[in-house]
PAKEKOL-662636 format. One line per field, with one value per atom (N, C-alpha, C): residue number from 1; residue in three letters; atom name; y, z, x. Coordinates in steps of 0.2 Angstrom, whole numbers, always signed. Layout:
N
n [NUM  ...];
res [ALA  ...];
atom [CA  ...];
Y [Y  ...];
Z [Z  ...];
X [X  ...];
END
This chain:
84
n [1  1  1  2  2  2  3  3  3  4  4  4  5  5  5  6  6  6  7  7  7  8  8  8  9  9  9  10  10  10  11  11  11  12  12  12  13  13  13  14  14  14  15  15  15  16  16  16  17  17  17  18  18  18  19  19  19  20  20  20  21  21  21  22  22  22  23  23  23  24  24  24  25  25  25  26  26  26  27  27  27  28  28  28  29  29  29  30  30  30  31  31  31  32  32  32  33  33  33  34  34  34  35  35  35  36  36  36  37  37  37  38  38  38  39  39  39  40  40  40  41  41  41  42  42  42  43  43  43  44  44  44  45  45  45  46  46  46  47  47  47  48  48  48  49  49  49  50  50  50  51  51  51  52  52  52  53  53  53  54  54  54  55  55  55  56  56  56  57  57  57  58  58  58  59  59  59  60  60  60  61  61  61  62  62  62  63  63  63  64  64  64  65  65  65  66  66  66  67  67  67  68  68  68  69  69  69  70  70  70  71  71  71  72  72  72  73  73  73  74  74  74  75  75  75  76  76  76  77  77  77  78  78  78  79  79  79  80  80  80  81  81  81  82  82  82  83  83  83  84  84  84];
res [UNK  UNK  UNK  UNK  UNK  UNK  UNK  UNK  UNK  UNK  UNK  UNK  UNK  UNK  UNK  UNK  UNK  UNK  UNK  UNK  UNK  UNK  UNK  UNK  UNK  UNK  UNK  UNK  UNK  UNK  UNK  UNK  UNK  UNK  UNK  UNK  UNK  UNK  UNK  UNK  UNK  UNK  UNK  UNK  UNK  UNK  UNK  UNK  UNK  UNK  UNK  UNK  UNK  UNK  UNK  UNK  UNK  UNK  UNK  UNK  UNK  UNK  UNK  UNK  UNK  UNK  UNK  UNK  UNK  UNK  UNK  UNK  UNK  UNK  UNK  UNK  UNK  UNK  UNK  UNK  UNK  UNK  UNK  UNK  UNK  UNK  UNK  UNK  UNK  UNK  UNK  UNK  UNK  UNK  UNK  UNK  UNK  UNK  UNK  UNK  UNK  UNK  UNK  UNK  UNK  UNK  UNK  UNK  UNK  UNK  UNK  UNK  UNK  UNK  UNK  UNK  UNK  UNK  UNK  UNK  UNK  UNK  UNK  UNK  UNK  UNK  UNK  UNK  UNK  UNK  UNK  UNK  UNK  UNK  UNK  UNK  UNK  UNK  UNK  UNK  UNK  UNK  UNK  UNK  UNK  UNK  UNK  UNK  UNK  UNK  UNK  UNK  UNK  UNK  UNK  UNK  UNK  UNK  UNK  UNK  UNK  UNK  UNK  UNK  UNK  UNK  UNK  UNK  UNK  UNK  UNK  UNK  UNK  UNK  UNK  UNK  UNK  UNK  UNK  UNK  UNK  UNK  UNK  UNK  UNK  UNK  UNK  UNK  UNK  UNK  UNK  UNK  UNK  UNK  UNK  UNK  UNK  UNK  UNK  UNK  UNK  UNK  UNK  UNK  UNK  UNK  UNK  UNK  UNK  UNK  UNK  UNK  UNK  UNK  UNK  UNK  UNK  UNK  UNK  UNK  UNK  UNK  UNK  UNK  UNK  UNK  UNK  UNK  UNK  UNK  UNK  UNK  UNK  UNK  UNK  UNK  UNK  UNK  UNK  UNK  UNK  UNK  UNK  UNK  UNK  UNK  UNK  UNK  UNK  UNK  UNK  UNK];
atom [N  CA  C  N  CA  C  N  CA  C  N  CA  C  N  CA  C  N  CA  C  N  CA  C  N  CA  C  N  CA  C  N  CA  C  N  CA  C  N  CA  C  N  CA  C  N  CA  C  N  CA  C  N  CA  C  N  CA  C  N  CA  C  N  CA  C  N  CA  C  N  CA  C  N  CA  C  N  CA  C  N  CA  C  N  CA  C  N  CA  C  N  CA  C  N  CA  C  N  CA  C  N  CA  C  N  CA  C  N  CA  C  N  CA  C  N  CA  C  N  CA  C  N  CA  C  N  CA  C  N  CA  C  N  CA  C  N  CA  C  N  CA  C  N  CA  C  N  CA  C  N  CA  C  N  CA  C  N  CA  C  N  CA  C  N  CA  C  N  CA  C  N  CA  C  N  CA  C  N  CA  C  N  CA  C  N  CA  C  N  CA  C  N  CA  C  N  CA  C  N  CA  C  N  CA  C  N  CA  C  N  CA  C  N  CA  C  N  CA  C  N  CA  C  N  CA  C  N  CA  C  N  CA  C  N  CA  C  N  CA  C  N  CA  C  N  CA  C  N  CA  C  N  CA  C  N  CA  C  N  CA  C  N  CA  C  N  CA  C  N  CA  C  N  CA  C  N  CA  C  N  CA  C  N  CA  C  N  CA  C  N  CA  C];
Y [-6  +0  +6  +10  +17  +21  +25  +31  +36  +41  +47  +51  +52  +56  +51  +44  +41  +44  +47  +48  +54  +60  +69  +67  +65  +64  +63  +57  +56  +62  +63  +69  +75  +78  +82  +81  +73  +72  +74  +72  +72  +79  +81  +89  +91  +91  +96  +91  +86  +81  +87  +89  +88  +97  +102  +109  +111  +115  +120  +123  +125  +130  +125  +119  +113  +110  +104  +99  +104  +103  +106  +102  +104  +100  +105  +102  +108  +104  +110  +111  +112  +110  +108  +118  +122  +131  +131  +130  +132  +132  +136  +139  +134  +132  +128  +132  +138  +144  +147  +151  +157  +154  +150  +146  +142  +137  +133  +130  +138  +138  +134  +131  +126  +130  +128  +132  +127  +127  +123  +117  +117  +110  +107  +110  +106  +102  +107  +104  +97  +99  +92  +86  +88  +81  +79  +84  +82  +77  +81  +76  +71  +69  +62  +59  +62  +59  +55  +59  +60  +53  +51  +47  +42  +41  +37  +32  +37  +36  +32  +35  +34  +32  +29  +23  +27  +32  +37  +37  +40  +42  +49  +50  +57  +63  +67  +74  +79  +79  +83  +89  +93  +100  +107  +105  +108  +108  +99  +99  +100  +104  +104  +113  +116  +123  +125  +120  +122  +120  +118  +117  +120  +123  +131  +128  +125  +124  +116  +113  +108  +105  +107  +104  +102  +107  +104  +100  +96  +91  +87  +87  +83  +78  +83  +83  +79  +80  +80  +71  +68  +62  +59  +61  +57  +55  +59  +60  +54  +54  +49  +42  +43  +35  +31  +37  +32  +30  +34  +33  +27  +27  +21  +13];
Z [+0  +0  +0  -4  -5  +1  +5  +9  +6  +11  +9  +5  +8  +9  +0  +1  -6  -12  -11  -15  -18  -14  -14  -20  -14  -18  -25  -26  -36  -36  -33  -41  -40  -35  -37  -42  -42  -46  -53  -54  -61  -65  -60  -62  -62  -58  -61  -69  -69  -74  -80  -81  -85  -84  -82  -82  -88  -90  -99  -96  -93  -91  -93  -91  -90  -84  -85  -79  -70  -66  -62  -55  -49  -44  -41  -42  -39  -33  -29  -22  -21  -14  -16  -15  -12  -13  -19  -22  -32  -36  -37  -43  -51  -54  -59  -64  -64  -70  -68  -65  -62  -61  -58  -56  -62  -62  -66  -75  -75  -84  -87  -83  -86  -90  -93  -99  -100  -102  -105  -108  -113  -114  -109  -107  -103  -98  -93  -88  -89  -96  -99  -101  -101  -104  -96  -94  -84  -83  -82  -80  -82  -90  -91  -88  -87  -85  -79  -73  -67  -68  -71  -71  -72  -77  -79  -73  -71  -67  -61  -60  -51  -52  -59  -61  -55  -56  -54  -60  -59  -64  -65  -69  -72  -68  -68  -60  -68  -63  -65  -67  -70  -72  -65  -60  -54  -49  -49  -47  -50  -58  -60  -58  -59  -59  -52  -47  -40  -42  -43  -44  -45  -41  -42  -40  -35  -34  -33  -33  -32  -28  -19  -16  -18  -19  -24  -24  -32  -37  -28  -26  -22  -15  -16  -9  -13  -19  -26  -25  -27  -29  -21  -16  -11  -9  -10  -8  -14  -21  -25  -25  -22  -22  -15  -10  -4  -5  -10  -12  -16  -20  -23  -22];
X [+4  +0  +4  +2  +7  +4  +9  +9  +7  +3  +0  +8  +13  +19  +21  +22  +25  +19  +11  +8  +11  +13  +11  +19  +24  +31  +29  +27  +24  +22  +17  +15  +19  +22  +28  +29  +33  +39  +35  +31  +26  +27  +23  +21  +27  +34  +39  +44  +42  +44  +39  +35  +32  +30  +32  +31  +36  +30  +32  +37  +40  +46  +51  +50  +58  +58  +59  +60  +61  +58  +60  +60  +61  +58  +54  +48  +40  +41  +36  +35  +28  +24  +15  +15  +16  +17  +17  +18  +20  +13  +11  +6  +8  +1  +3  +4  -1  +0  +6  +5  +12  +19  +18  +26  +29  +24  +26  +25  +18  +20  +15  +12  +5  +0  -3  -8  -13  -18  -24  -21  -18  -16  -10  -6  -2  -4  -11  -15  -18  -21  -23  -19  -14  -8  -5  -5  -4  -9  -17  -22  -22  -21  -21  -16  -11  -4  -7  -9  -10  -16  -21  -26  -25  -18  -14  -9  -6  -1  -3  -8  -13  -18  -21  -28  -31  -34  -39  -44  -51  -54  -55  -58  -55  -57  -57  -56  -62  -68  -72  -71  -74  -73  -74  -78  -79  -70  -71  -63  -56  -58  -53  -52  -56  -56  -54  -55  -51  -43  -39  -33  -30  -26  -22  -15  -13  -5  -5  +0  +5  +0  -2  -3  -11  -14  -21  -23  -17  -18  -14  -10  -7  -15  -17  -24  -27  -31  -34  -32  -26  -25  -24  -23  -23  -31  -36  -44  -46  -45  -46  -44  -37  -36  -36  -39  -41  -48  -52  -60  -58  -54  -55  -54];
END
């Protein structure tokens, strides 16, 4: 069984793997737009990542439009894969 803490660690890793700016190490404080350069389609090539990754189902458009920083999507995927 994966830890809450080995969860958050993947999706850093993810999202800074994968921020338009260049590989980075993101931090759950970090802004997706502002910090780290995500746009419309990036978010979506994340989300699929993130559904992918974490065999989650797909994060509605209400809980997408809350997702503003790192720890967010990090909260986001720890709430989905204990429901699951």
């Amino acid at each position: 069984m994966t830890t809450t803490q080995e969860l958050t660690g993947k999706v850093r890793e993810l999202i800074g793997q994968m921020s338009p700016l260049g590989e980075t190490e993101a931090s759950s404080q970090q802004r997706l737009i502002e910090d780290l350069g995500y746009d419309s389609v990036s978010f979506l090539e994340l989300a699929l990542a993130i559904e992918s990754e974490f065999d989650i189902f797909a994060v509605d458009e209400e809980q997408a439009a809350n997702l503003v920083t790192v720890g967010d999507i990090e909260t986001l995927v720890v709430t989905l894969s204990d429901a699951g």
